[in-house]
N, C-alpha and C positions, 0 to 999 in steps of 0.2 A: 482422557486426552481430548483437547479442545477439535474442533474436526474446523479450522483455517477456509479451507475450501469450501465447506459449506455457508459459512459464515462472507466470503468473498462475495460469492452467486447469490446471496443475501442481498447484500448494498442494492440500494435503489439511487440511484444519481443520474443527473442530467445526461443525455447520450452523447452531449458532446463532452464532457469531459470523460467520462468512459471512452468513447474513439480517441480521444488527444491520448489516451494514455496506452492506450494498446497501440498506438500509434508508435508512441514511444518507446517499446520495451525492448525493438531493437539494436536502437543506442546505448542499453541501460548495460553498465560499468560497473557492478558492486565492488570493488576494491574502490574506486573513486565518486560512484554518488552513493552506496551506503555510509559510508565517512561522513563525508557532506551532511545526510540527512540524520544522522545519528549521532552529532558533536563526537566525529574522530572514533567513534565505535565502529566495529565490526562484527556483530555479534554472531551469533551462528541462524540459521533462520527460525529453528522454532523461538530464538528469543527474540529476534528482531522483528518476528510479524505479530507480537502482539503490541511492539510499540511502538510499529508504523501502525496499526488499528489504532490507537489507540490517537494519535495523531491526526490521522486522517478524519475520525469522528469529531474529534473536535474542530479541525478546519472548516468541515459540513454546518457544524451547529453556527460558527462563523458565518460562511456563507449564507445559510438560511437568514442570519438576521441579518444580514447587510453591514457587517461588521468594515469600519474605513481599514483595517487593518487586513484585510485579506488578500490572500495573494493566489489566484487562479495558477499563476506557474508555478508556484510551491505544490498547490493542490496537485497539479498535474503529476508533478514530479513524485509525490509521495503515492501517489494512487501507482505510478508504474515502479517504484520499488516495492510495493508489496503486493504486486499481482509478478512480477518476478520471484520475491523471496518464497513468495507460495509455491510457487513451481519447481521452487527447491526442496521443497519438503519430501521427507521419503511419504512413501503410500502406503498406506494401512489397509490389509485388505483382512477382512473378517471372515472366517466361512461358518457356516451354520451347520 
């Protein structure tokens, strides 16, 4: 099992769009902006966080090049659906 969370606390990004996005995750609506961001989907979270990642890294590769096609408020918006979706996840605790 992929471990989400670690992979989140990973991400190295600008701090401003990390604060725009934790900024945002009070507003965040999963019945109305995972729709939005998932063409009409609503998947369940372990599926939908791996293709908001999967999203989001490509946005990043975007941005690093300067790509005319980027959009900082998409970026935003997908960085705080999937540090919500994360938080949906149950927790797997291991004991040794």
């Amino acid at each position: 099992m992929t471990d989400f969370r670690a992979l989140l606390s990973d991400l190295r990004r600008p701090k401003l769009l990390i604060r725009a996005a934790r900024l945002g995750l009070s507003d965040y609506r999963r019945e109305r902006d995972l729709k939005r961001l998932l063409d009409g989907q609503q998947p369940s979270p372990d599926r939908s966080v791996p293709r908001l990642l999967n999203e989001e890294e490509m946005m990043e590769e975007d941005r690093q090049r300067g790509d005319a096609g980027y959009s900082v408020v998409r970026h935003i918006e997908v960085l705080i659906a999937l540090m919500a979706e994360v938080r949906l996840l149950p927790r797997v605790v291991v004991s040794l």
